[in-house]
C-alpha positions as CSV (number, residue, x, y, z in Angstrom):
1,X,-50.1,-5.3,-24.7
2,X,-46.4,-6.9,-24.4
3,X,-45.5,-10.3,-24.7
4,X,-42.9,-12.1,-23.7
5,X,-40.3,-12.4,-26.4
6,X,-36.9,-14.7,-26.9
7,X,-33.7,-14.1,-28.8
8,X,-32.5,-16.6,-31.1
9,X,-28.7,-16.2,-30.4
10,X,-28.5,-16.3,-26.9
11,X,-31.7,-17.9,-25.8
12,X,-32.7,-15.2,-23.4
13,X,-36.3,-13.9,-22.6
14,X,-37.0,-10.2,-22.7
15,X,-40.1,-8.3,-23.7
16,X,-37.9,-5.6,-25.9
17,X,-37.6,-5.7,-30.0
18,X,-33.9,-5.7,-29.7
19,X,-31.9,-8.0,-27.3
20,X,-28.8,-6.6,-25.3
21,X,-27.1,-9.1,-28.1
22,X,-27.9,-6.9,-30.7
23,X,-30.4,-9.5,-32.1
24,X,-34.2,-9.0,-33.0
25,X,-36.5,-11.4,-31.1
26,X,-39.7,-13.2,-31.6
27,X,-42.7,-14.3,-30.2
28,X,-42.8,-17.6,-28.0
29,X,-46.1,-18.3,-28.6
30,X,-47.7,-20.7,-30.6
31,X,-49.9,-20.4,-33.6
32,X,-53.4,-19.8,-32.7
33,X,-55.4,-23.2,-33.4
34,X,-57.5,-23.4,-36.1
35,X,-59.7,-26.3,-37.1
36,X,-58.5,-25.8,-40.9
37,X,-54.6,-26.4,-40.4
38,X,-53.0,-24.7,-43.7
39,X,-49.8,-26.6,-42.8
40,X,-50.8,-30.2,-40.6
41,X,-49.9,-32.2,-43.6
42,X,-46.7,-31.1,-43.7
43,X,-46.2,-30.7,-40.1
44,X,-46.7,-34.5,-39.8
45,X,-44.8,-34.8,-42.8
46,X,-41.6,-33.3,-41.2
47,X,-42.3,-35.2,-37.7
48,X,-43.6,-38.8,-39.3
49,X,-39.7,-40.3,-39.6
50,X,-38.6,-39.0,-36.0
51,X,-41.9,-40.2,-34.8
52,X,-41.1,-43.5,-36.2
53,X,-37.3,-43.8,-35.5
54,X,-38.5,-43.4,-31.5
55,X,-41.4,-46.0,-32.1
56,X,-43.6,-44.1,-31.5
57,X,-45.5,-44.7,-34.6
């Protein structure tokens, strides 16, 4: 089964390995969801002084 796929260096969509940049691509999917989250902490880590700088938290 193919996936859609996206180059890093010129933000285009393709479902080949190789873009017509001459760049590998990779998956746009997110990480399946699991209930034990290796890396939540620091996810929300990371996101906790943007979060708070838009006031949201």
């Amino acid at each position: 089964m193919k996936h859609i796929l996206l180059c890093q260096s010129c933000n285009t969509y393709t479902m080949k390995l190789i873009c017509t940049c001459g760049e590998k691509t990779s998956p746009v999917k997110p990480p399946k969801f699991s209930p034990e989250d290796k890396y939540g902490d620091y996810r929300r880590k990371v996101l906790k002084p943007q979060l708070s700088k838009e006031g949201i938290l």
